[in-house]
Phi, psi and omega in degrees: 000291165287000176278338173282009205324332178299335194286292172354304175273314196290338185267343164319278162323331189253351145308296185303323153282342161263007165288284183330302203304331176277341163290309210273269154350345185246333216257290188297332177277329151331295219289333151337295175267342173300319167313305192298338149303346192266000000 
């Protein structure tokens, strides 16, 4: 574990983008149906 950090971060960092990414994804499949309601 300490001898990688780096390893460390890039999966940390690519958790937190994929986090953004599921945010981003829930905020368009919203925006998705609000349209269709209208």
């Amino acid at each position: 574990m300490s001898r990688r950090p780096d390893l460390v971060d890039s999966r940390s960092i690519r958790s937190d983008f994929e986090a953004i990414g599921n945010d981003f994804k829930s905020v368009i499949h919203q925006y998705k149906k609000d349209r269709q309601t209208i």
